[in-house]
C-alpha positions in Angstrom: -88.6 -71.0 62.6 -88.7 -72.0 59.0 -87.8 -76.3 58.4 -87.5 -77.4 54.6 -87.8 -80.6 53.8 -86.7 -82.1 50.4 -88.2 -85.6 49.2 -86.6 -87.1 46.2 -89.0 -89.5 44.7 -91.3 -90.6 42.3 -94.6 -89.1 41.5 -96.1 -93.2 41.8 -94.1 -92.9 45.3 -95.5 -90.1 46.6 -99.0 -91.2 45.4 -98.2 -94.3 47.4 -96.8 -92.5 50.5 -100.0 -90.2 50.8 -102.5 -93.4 50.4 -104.0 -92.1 47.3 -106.0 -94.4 44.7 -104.1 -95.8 41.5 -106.2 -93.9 38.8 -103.9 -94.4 35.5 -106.5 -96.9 34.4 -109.5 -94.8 34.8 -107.2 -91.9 33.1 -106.4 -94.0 30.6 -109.7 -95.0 29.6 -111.1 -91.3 29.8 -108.1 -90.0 27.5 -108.8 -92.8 24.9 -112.9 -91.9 24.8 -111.9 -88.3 24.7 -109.3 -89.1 21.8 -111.9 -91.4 19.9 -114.9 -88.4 20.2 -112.2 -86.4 18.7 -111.8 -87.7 16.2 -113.6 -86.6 12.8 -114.4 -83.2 14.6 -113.5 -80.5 11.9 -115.1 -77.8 13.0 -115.3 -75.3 16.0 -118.9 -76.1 16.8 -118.4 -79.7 16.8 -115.8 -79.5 19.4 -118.0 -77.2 21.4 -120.9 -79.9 21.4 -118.1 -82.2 22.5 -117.0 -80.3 25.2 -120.2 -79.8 26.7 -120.7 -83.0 26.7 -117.6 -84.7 28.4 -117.5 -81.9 30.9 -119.3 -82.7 34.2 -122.6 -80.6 34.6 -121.7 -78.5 31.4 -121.3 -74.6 30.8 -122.4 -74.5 34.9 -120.0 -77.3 36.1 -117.1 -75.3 34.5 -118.5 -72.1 35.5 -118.6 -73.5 39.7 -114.7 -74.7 38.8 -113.5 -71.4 37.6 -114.6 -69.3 40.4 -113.3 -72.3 42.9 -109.4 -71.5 41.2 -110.2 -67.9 40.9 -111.3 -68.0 45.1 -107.8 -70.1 45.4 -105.8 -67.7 43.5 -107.1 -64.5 45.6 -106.8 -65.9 48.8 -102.8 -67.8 47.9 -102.1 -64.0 46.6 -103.7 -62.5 50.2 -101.2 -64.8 52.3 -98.2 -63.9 50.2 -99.2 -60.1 50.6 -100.0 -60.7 54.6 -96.4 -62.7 54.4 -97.3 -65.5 55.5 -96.4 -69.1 53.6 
């Protein structure tokens, strides 16, 4: 037996409903750093410093995250091929 359930509400709702932290400050303070170091880079190897520097751990923390989504892509593709949900 298959039960849908439809919830009409807000995303700052939901965020309420499941108990999870308000982080729009914390957001809003990473986006405006991120924005500021942006700022006056004109070339590709600038931004690449950049990047390596805002992201967590560098080339290897982005490296760990892509084969984390890759692992959840495989196994979200193995359930729909099993049939399962």
């Amino acid at each position: 037996m298959k039960v849908h359930v439809e919830v009409d509400c807000s995303p700052e709702e939901a965020r309420r409903f499941l108990g999870l932290p308000d982080v729009a400050k914390a957001n809003d303070v990473y986006v405006d750093a991120v924005a500021k170091a942006m700022q006056g880079v004109g070339d590709l190897e600038k931004l690449q410093t950049m990047a390596k520097q805002v992201a967590p751990m560098g080339e290897i923390g982005l490296n760990i995250f892509k084969q984390f989504m890759d692992a959840g892509m495989s196994g979200s593709a193995k359930k729909k091929k099993d049939g399962e949900s």
